[in-house]
C-alpha positions as CSV (number, residue, x, y, z in Angstrom):
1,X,19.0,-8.1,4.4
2,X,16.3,-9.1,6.9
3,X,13.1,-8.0,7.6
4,X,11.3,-7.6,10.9
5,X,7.3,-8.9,11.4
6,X,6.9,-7.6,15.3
7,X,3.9,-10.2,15.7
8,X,2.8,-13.7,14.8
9,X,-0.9,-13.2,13.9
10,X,-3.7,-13.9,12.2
11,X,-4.4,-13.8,7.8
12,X,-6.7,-11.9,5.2
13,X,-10.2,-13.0,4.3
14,X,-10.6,-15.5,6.8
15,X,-11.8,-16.2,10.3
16,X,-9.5,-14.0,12.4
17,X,-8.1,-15.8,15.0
18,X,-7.8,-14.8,18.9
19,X,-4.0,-12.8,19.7
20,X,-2.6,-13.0,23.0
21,X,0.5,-10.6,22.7
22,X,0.6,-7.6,20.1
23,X,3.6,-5.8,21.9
24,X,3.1,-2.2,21.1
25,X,1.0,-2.4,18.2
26,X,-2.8,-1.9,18.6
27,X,-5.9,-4.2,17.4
28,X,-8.8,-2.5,15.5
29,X,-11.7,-3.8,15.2
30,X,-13.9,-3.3,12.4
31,X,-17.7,-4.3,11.6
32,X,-18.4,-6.7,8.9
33,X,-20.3,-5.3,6.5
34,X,-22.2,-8.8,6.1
35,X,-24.8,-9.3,8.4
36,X,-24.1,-11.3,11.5
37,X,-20.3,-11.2,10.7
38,X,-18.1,-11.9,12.6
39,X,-15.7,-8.4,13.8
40,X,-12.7,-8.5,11.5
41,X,-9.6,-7.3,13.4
42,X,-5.9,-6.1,12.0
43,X,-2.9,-3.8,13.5
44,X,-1.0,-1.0,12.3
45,X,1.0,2.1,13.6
46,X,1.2,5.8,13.8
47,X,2.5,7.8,11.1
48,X,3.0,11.1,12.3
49,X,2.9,13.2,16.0
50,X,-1.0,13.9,15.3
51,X,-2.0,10.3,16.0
52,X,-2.7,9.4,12.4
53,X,-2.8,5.5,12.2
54,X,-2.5,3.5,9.7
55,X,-3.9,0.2,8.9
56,X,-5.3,-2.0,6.3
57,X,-9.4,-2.7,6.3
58,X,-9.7,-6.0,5.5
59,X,-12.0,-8.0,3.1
60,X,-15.5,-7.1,3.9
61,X,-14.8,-4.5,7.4
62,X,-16.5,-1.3,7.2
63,X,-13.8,1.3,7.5
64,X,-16.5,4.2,8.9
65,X,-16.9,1.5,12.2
66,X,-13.5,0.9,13.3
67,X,-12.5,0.5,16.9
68,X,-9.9,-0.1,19.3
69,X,-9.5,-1.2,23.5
70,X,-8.5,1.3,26.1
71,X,-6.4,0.0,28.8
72,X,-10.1,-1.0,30.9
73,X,-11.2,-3.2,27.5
74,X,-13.7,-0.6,26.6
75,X,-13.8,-0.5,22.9
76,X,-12.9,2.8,21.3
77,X,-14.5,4.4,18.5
78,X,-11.8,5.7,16.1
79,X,-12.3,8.6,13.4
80,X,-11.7,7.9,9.5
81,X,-9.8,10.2,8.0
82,X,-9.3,8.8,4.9
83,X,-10.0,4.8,3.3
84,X,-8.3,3.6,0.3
85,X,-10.4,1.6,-1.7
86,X,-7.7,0.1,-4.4
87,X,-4.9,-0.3,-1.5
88,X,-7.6,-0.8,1.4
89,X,-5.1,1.1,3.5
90,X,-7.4,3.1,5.8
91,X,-6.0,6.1,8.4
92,X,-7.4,6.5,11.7
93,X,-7.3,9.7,14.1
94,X,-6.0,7.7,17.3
95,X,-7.3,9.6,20.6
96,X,-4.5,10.6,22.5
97,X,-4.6,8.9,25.2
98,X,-3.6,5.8,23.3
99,X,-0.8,7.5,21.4
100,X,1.6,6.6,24.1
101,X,3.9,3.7,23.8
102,X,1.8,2.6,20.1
103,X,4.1,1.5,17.7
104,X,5.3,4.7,15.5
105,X,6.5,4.6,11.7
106,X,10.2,5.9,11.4
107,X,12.6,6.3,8.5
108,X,11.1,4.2,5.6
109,X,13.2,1.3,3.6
110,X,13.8,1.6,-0.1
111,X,11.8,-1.2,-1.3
112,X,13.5,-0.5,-4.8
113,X,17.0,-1.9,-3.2
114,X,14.9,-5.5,-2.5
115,X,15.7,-8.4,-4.3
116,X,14.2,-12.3,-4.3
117,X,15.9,-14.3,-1.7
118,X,16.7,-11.3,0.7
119,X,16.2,-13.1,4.4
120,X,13.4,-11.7,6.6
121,X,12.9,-12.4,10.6
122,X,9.1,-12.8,11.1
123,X,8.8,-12.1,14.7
124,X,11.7,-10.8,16.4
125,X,11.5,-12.6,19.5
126,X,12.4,-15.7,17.2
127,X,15.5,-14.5,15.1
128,X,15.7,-18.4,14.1
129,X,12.1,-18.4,12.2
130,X,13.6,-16.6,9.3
131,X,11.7,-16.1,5.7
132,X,12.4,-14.8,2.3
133,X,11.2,-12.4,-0.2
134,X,10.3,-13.8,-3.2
135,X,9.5,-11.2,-5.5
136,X,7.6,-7.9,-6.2
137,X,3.8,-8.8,-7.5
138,X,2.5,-6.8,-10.3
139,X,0.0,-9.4,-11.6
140,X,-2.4,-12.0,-9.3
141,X,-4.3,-14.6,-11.7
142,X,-3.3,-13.1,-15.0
143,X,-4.6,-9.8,-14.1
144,X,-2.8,-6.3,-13.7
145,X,-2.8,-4.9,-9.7
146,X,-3.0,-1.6,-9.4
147,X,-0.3,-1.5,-7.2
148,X,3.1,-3.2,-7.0
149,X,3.0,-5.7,-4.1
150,X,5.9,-7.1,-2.0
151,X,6.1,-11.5,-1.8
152,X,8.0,-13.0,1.0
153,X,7.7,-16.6,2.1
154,X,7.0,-17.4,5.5
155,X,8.5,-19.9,8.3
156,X,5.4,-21.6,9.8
157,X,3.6,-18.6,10.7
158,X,0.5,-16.0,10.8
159,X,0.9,-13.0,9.8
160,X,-2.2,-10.1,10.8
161,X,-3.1,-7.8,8.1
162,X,-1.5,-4.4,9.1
163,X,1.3,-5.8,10.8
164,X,4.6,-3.5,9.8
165,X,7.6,-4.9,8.4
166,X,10.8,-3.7,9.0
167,X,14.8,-4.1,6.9
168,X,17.2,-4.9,9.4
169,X,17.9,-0.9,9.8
170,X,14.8,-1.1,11.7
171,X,12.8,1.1,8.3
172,X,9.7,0.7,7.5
173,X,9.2,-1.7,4.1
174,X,5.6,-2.2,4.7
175,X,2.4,-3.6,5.9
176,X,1.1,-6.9,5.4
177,X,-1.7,-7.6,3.7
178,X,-2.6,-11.0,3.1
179,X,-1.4,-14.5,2.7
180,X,-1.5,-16.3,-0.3
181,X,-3.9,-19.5,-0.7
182,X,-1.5,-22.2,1.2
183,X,-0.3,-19.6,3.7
184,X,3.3,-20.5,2.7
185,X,3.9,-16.5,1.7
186,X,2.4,-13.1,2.9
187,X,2.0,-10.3,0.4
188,X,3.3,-6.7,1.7
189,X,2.0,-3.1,0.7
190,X,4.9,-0.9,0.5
191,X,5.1,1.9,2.8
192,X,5.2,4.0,0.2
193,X,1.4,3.6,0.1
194,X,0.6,4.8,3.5
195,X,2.5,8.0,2.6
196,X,0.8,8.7,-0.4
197,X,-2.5,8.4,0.9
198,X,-1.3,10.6,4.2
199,X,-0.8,13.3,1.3
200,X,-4.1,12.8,0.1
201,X,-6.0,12.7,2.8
202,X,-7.2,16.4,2.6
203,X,-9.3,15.6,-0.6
204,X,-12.1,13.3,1.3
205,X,-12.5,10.2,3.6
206,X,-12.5,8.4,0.2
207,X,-8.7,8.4,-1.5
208,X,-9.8,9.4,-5.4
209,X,-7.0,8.3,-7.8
210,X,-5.4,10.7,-10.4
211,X,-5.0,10.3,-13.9
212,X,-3.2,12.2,-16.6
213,X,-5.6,10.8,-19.5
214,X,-3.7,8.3,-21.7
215,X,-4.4,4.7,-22.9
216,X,-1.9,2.1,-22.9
217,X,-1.0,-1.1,-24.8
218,X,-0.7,-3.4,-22.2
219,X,-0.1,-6.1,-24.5
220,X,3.1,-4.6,-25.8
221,X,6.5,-5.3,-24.9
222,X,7.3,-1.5,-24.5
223,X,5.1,0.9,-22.5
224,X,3.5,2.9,-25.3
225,X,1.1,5.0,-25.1
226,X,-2.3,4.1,-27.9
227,X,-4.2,7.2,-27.2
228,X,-4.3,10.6,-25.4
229,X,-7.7,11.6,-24.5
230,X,-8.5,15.4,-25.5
231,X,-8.3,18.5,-22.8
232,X,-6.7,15.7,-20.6
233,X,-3.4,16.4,-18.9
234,X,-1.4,14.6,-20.9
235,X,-2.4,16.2,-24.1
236,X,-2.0,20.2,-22.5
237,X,1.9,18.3,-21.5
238,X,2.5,17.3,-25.9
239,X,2.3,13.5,-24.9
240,X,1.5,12.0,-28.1
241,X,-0.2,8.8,-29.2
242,X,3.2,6.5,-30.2
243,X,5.3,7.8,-27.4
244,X,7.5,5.1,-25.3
245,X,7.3,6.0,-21.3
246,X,11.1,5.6,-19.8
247,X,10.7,7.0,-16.2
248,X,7.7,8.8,-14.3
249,X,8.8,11.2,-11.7
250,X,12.1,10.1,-11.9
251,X,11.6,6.6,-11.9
252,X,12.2,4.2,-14.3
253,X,9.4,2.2,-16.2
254,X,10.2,-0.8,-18.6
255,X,6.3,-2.5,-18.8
256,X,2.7,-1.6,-18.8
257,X,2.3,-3.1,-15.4
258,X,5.3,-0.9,-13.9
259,X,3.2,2.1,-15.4
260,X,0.1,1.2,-13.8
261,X,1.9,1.3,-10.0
262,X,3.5,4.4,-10.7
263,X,0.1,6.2,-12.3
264,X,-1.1,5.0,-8.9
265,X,1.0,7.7,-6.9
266,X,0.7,10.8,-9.3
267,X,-0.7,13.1,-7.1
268,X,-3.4,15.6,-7.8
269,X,-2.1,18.8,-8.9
270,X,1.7,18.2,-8.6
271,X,3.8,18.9,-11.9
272,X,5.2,15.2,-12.2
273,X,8.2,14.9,-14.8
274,X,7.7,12.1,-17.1
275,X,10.4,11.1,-19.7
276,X,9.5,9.6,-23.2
277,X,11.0,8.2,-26.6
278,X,9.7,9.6,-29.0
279,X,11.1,8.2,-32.4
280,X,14.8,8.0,-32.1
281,X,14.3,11.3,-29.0
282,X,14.3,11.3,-25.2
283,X,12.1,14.4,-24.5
284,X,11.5,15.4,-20.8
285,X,7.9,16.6,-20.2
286,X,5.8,18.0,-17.5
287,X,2.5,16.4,-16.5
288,X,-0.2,17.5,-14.2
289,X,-2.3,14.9,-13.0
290,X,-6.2,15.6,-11.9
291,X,-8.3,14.1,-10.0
292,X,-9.8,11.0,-12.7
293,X,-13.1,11.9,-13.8
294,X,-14.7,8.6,-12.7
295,X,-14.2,9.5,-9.3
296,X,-15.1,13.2,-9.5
């Protein structure tokens, strides 16, 4: 399977360099919230016929002063609509005049079909710089993500921050995030992401994650859950402290840290199916998230 990287650009928390061809894709621009930064830049790509733009806000940019050039070089102010401060996927309303001929997201990849070693094209121009995926990231320094990233090694190249990546049936896996310390690898925020935060969009500028109110041992083999928390969704649903998680909206879960990416997508107010053992019984429950009081 190969994957497509349009561009050869620039990495994540670091000194952005210069880009002298992006195609179809556009540069933002975003202040650094340090004084005197320097302006932190990344791509992306329209997600719908409405000129919502997506694109990641890098380390240290200020999402509410994002811009991008006109066809003159006058710089562009563009509106948030919504900034996702776990995924720092951020959406943009792109002014119509420069919708036309921007790069536009089409049918997305199943990133679940991905394995290690599947060959990826980093910039299409180049069908000979090829690179691999590695694996899907759930931890980084011993520590849980939030999210399930993608891995994929890289042939001698730079790789901007938003850049989308495509399978070789031209659908959408993802958006780049960052490169690891030696630059030998990019990591890659599924597309999945972008969609979820689309759907969230009319709760605030700020994406609030859900919850359903259970604690987990994330030191055990199985996903169990330790504790349900009382008037919390998961206790009005009958989960119950002991219970093994099998599959979350219809997917399957074997791990704490597979848990923790697919709490991330629960959706405020959407009866999500969640399977469970529960002794020697598979009972199917519903569950419906809320908003998680921290961010209320």
């Amino acid at each position: 399977m190969k994957i497509y990287i349009p561009v050869v650009l620039v990495c994540l928390f670091s000194s952005l360099t210069s880009l002298t061809s992006l195609a179809q894709l556009k540069v933002v621009e975003f202040a650094n919230i340090v004084e005197d930064g320097d302006v932190i830049q990344a791509t992306g790509l329209l997600v719908d016929d409405e000129g919502t733009f997506a694109t990641v806000a890098l380390h240290q940019a200020d999402p509410a002063k994002a811009s991008v050039k006109d066809a003159d070089g006058k710089n562009i102010s563009l509106e948030l609509i919504s900034h996702d401060t776990i995924s720092r996927i951020t959406l943009y309303k792109l002014p119509e005049a420069l919708q036309t001929g921007t790069t536009k997201m089409g049918k997305l990849a199943n990133t679940g079909a991905l394995s290690a070693g599947d060959s990826f094209v980093a910039d299409i121009t180049k069908p000979k710089k090829t690179s691999s995926m590695v694996s899907f990231v759930r931890k980084f320094n011993g520590r849980i993500l939030p999210i399930t990233f993608i891995r994929a090694n890289v042939d001698e190249q730079e790789v901007m921050a938003g850049s989308p990546v495509y399978n070789d049936a031209k659908e959408l896996v993802g958006l780049a995030y960052q490169p690891t310390a030696d630059k030998t690898s990019i990591y890659i925020l599924p597309a999945r992401v972008i969609i979820h935060l689309k759907a969230s969009a009319v709760f605030g500028k700020v994406f609030k994650p859900c919850w359903i109110g259970v604690s987990m041992d994330h030191l055990s083999d199985a996903p169990r859950i330790i504790g349900v928390r009382p008037e919390a969704p998961a206790k009005s649903a009958g989960l119950m402290k002991g219970d093994i998680l099998i599959s979350i909206s219809g997917i399957q879960v074997t791990d704490y840290p597979e848990v923790v990416n697919a709490f991330y997508y629960l959706k405020r107010n959407e009866p999500t199916k969640f399977k469970i053992l529960r002794g020697t019984d598979v009972k199917e429950m519903t569950v419906t998230p809320e908003v998680n009081p921290i961010f209320k």
